[in-house]
N, C-alpha and C positions, 0 to 999 in steps of 0.2 A: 452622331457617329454611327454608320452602321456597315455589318458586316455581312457574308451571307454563310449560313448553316444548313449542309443538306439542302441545298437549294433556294432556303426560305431565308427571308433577311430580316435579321435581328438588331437592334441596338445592342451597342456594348459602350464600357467604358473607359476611362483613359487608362491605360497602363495593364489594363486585364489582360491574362494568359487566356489564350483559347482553350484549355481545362475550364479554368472559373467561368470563360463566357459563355460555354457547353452547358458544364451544370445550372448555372444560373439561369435556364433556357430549358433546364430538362432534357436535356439530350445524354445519352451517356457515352461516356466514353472510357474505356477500362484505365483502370493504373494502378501501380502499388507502391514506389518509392514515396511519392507525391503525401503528404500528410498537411491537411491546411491548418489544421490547431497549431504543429508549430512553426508556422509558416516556411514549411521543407520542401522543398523542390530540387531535389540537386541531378536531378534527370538521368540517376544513373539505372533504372532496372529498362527504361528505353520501350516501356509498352505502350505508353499513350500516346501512339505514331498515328499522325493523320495528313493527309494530302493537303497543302495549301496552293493557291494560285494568286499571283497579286505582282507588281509592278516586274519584280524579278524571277519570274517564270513560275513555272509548277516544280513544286517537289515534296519530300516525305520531313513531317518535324514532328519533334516530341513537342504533343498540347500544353505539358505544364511548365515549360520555359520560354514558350513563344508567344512573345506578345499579337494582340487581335490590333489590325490596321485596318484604315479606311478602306470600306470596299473589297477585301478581302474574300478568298473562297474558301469554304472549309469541307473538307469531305471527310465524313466520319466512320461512313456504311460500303465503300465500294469494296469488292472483291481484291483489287491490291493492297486496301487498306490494312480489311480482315485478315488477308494472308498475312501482312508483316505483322498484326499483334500478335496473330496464332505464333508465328515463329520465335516473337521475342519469349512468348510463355515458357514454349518449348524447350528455347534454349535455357531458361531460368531453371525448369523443372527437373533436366536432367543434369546440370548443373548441383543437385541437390540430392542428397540424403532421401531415398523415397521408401523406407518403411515407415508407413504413416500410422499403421496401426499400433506401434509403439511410441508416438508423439506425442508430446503435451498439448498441442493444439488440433489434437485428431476431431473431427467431424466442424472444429473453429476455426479453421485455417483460410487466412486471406490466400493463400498460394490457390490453393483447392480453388475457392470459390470463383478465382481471376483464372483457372483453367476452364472453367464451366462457360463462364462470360463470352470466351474467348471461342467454344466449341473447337477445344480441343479434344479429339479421342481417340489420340498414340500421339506415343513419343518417340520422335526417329533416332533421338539422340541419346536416347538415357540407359543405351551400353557402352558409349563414349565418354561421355563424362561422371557417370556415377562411380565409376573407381575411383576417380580424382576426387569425387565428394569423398565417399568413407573414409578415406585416410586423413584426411583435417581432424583438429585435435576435439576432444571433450571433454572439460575441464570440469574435474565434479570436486575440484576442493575446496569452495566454498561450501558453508554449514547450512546454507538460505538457497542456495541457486547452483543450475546448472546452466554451464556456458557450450555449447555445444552446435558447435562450428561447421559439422556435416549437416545442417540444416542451414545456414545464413545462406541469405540472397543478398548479402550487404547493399541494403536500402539506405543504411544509414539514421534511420530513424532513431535508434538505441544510443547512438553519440551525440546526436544532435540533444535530447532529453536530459540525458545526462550532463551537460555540459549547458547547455540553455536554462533548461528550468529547475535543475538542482547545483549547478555549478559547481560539480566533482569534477566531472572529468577524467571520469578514469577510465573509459574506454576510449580506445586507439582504431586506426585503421590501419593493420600490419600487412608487408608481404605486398609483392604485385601481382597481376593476371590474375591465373586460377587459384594460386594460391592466398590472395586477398584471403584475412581474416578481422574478425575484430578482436580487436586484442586487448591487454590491461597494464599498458603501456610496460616500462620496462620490469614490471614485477615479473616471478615464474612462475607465478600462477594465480590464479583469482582469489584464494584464502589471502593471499600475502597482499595484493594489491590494494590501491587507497577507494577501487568501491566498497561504499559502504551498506550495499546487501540492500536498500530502498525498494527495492522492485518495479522504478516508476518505467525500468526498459524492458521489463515481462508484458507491462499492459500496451509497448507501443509495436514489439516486435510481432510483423504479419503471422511468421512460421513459429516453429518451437524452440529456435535455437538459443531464446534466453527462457528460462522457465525456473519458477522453486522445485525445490525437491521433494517428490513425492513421497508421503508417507500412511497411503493408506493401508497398505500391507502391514505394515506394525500396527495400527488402529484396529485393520480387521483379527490380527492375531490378538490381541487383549482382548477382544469383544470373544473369541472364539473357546479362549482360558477359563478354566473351573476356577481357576487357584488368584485371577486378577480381578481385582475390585476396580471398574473404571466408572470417575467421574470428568464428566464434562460438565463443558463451560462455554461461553460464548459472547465476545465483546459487545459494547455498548450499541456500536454500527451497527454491525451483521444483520442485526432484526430489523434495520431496511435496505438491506445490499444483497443479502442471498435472493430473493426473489426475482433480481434480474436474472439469473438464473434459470428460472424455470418461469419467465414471459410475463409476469407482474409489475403491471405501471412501476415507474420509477419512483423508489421512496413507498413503497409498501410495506408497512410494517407485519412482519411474518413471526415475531418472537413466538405466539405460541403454538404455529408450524413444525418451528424449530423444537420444540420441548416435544412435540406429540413425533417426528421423526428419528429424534433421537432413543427416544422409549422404543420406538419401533425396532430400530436396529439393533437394542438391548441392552440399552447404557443402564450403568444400575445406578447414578447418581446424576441429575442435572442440576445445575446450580449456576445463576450468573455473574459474571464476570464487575457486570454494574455494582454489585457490591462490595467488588474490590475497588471498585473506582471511588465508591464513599468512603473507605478506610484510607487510600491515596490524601484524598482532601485532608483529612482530619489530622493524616501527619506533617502533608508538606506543607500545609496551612502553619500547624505549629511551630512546625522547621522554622515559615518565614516569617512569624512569631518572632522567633527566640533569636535569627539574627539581626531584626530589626532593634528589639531590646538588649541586644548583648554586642552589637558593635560586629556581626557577621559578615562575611564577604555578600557585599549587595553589587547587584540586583541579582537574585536569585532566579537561574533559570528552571523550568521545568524537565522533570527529568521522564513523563510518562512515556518518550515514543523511541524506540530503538534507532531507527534509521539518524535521528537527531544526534545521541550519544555515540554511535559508530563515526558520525559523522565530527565529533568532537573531537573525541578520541584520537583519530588517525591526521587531520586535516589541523583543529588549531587546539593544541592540548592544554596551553596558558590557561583557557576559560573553565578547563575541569573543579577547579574548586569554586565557583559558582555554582554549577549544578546543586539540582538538589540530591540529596541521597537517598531520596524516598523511590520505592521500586514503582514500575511502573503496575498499573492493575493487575496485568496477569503475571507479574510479577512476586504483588502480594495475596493474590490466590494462589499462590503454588505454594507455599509452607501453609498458609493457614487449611487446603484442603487436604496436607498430609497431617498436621496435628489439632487444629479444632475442630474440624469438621468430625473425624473419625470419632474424638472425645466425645461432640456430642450424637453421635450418632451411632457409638457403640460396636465401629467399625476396627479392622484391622489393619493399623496402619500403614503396616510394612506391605498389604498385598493393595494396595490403594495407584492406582495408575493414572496420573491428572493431563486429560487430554483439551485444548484448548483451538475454538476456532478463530482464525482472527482475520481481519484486513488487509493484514499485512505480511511482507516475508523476512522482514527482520525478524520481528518475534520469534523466527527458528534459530536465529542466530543468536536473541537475547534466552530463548530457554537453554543454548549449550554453553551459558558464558560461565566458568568455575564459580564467579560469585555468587551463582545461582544454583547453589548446590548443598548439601550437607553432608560429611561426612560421606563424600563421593559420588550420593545419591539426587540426582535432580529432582530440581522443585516442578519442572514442570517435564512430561517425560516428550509429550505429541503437540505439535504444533502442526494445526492443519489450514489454508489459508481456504477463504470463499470459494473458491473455485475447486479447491481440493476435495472442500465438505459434499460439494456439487455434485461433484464426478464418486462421490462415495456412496448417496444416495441413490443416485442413477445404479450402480453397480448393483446395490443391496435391492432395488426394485420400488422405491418410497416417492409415491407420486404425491410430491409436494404441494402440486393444485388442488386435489381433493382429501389430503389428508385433514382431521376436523382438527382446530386446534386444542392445547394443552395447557391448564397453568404449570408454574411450578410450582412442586408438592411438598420442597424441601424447604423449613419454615429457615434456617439455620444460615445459608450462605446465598438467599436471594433476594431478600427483602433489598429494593434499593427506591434510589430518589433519583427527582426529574435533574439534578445534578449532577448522577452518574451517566444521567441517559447523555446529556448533551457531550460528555467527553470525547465523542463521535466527529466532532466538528471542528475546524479551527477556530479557538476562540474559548472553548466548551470548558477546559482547564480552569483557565484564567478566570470565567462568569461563575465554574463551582466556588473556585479557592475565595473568589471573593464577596460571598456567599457568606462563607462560614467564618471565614476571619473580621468580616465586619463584625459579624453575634459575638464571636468570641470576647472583641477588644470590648465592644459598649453591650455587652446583655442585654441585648434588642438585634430583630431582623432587620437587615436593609430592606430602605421602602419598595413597595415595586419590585421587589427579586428579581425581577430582571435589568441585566447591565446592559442595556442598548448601544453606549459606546462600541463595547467590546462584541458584538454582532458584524459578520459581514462577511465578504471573501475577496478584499482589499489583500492584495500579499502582505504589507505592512498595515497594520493600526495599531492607533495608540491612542491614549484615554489618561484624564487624571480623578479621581475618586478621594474625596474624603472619607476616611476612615476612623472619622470620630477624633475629640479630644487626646486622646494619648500620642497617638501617631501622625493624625494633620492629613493634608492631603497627600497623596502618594503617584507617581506618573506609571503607568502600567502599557506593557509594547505585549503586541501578538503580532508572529507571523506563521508563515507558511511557505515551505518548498526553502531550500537550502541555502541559497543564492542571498537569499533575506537574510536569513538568519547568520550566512556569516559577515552581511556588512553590520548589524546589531552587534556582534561578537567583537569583530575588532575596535567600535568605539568603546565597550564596555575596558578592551587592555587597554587602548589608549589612553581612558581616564576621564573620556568625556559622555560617558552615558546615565541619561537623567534621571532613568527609571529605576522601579524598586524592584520590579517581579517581571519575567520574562518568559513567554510563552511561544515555545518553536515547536512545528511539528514538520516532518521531512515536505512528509508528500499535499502537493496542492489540494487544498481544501480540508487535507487533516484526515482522518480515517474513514471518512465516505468517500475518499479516492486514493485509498490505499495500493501498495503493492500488489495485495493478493488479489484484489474485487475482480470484477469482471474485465474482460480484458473488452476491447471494442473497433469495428470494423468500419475504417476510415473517419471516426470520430475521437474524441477524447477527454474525459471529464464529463459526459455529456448528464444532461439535468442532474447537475451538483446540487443547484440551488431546490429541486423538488427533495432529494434528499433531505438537507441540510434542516429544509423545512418541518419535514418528518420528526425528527429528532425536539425543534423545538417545540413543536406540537406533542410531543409522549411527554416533555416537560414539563406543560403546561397541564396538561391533565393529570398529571399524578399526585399522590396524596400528600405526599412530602417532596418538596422540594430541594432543599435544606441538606447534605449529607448527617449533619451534627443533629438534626433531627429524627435521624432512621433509630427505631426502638432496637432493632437487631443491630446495628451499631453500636449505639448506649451497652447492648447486655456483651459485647463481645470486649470491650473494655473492662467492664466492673469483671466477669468473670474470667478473665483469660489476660487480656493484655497490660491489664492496669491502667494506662492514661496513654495519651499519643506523646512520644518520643521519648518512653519510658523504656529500662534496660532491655527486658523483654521485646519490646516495639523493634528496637536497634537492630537484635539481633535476626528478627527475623524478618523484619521490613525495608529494612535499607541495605545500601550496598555502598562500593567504592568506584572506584575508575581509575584507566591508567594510562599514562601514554604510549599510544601505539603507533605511532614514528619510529619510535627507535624498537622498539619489538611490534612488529604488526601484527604478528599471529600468537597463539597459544603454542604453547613446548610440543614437543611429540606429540610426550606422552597424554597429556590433553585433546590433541588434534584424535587421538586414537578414541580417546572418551567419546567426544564428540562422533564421529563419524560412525562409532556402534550404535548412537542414539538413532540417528536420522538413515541408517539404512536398515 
């Protein structure tokens, strides 16, 4: 079958759009609706206009809904062409909210860059329709995100995600014409509504109109204070995600980048988060311990990832006594760096400010939930996501290419194992817990420590593992993205789910393709598996594998916490859940707490 391109005749194949037989060809052709990861085409931005000729005369079509025919003409480059995509630009651009210097996608913006493509340079229209942008709403009452409407070029990408690969659904397409928005279906506003803060429509949305909330301004004011002790901290991920960032092959490990930039910018405490991920293990291991022995609601889910819990929460709340109660990592670094850390460090705990970088844009929603609080005060104050930390660096001058790197110096809250590193991954949970809980029950390591079953980025796996004489064999589920995880959820109420331990994480492939990570230009997810790899690589080379084996584990037990799921442990490591169906949001007065945090 062939067709011809610019003159030149190409093979193509059945059912291909003259986009895909373009690119496939090398040819380009501009577009921005159009996203192939999730197989989106819905031709509504109207720029990838191109001249065709064939049985039924000449005329102008959009490439990525038009299928290629035998013999066919395609014109990609003539002067009619160009004029109609310049003009569809045009019309998008003015169309739009164009203070770009106050954007979240400033100097990353697919709009920008498809202006350039297109040699555009004026806009004849953007005193005509930029009034009509600015008064579109800006929804900043979520505690994770802002929704912000004078920016959408409703592509559509941001519902399609949500509703395909996490199977929420809670963005809407509201309103006709110009007044098109995206919306959060019948709630009144984005706090209240059944998104659950995921961020998976920050990484797909071209412009700024979905974005977290920024918090560097409160970061750079604590770094800027006599009177604030700030320590940070940094997920398990991060140390091979921020480097896409500043142009480092995919999957480069940059942790000690990170430790030599943060000294730079004058953090007075670094400390890793991977630590909290071995104390994670040691309790939710025990938790699924004790309701194995004690006739506990089985199968016990995981409880480390916020988007997951938001996503319980609001959507199917039956399944909350499942979860586990153990907090998520940066969950159980937030008490322990306002009261162990300080203790052994000689610090003041009350001027102690715990800033955390993470993957994700839940985490800003899981550090303002009351249960993570004491006596009014948060356990964790800054939630910054990859991209936040990014644009923080750049600000402060910290050229992360040539910076030399750093260990950490702090012996107290960083020692960790190749167990906390893989918590990165989907899968990484499930391969630590079961780790530790095998040594636990038979006082011996599993052979091989690594579970290969439970390896992979399959949405659903599952695995069955002997766990020794006491317990027998056991069926173990991992997934990933939402969609999974609530058909797992409803066999568990229905009564027919066979497994003992369940491991959900919101976002596909788990916190190497979190919320916050890099966001990416006409791709998506892209080299997961060199990530992924990374992670299982820092596991294999580290000294300890084993969370139950970290020596700074062992002393934080004997001196401070006493045993895993001891009164102490409870109080400050676990937490509750509630149904939020019938209350979605927090009280006011809460909402007010929150919202003094994060602005």
């Amino acid at each position: 079958m062939k067709a011809f391109l610019n003159k030149r005749e190409y093979d193509f194949q059945d059912g291909e759009s003259i986009l895909e037989f373009a690119r496939r060809h090398g040819v380009f052709i501009p577009s921005l609706c159009q996203f192939k990861p999730l197989e989106h085409r819905p031709a509504t931005c109207r720029v990838c206009l191109v001249s065709v000729t064939d049985a039924a005369g000449t005329r102008m079509v959009t490439a990525c809904d038009t299928r290629v025919t035998q013999d066919m003409y395609i014109d990609t480059i003539s002067k009619e062409v160009r004029d109609r995509q310049r003009l569809q630009v045009e019309l998008i651009l003015a169309d739009h909210h164009q203070d770009c210097a106050a954007c979240a996608r400033h100097g990353d913006c697919e709009l920008q860059d498809l202006s350039e493509a297109v040699g555009l340079s004026r806009n004849r229209f953007a005193q005509v329709l930029a009034g009509a942008a600015a008064k579109r709403l800006c929804d900043t009452s979520a505690t994770s995100m802002l929704r912000d409407m004078t920016k959408c070029i409703r592509c559509l990408r941001c519902v399609e995600v949500c509703r395909k690969i996490q199977g929420v659904a809670a963005l809407t397409v509201d309103g006709r014409g110009l007044g098109t928005v995206i919306g959060v279906g019948m709630a009144p506003d984005h706090n209240t509504s059944a998104c659950i803060q995921c961020g998976q429509c920050t990484l797909v949305c071209p412009t700024g109109a979905l974005a977290e909330r920024d918090q560097n301004d409160q970061v750079l004011d604590y770094l800027a204070s006599p009177d604030v002790i700030t320590v940070f901290s940094f997920a398990p991920s991060v140390r091979v995600l921020l480097g896409d960032e500043f142009g480092f092959p995919a999957g480069s490990n940059v942790e000690g980048k990170i430790v030599a930039a943060l000294r730079a910018i004058g953090a007075d405490v670094v400390i890793d988060t991977d630590f909290a991920a071995d104390v994670v293990i040691m309790e939710e291991g025990t938790e699924l311990l004790n309701r194995v022995r004690e006739g506990g609601k089985l199968p016990m889910f995981t409880s480390c990832c916020p988007g997951w819990i938001n996503f319980a929460e609001k959507h199917i709340p039956g399944i909350l006594p499942y979860l586990s109660t153990t907090r998520s990592p940066q969950g159980v670094l937030g008490p322990l760096a306002k009261t162990y850390l300080p203790l052994r460090m000689g610090l003041d705990a009350k001027k102690i400010r715990n800033i955390s970088i993470m993957p994700c844009v839940a985490k800003k929603d899981e550090a303002a939930r009351p249960q993570l609080a004491r006596d009014g005060v948060p356990d964790i104050d800054v939630v910054l996501t990859v991209r936040e930390f990014s644009r923080l660096l750049r600000r402060l001058g910290v050229d992360l290419v040539n910076i030399a790197p750093e260990p950490f110096d702090n012996p107290f809250m960083s020692a960790s194992t190749g167990a906390a590193v893989i918590f990165g991954t989907t899968g990484g949970v499930m391969e630590a817990a079961v780790r530790t809980v095998y040594a636990l029950l038979n006082g011996q390591e599993l052979q091989g420590i690594v579970a290969a079953p439970l390896r992979g980025l399959e949405g659903v796996r599952t695995a069955e593992l002997d766990l020794g004489p006491e317990v027998g064999p056991v069926k173990l589920a991992i997934c990933h993205g939402l969609r999974n995880a609530k058909i797992l959820a409803e066999e568990v109420l229905a009564g027919t789910s066979p497994y003992t331990f369940i491991e959900v994480m919101a976002c596909p492939g788990g916190c190497i393709d979190g919320g916050g990570t890099s966001r990416f230009k006409g791709s998506y997810h892209a080299a997961k598996q060199r990530k992924q790899q990374s992670l299982y690589d820092l596991d294999h080379n580290m000294h300890y594998r084993q969370s139950h084996n970290n020596p700074q584990i062992k002393l934080l037990y004997e001196e401070f916490l006493t045993a895993p799921n001891s009164e102490k442990a409870h109080h400050l490591l676990h937490t509750y859940y509630r149904d939020r169906q019938e209350w979605p949001s927090q009280s006011i007065e809460e909402n007010k707490r929150k919202l003094t945090l994060v602005e």
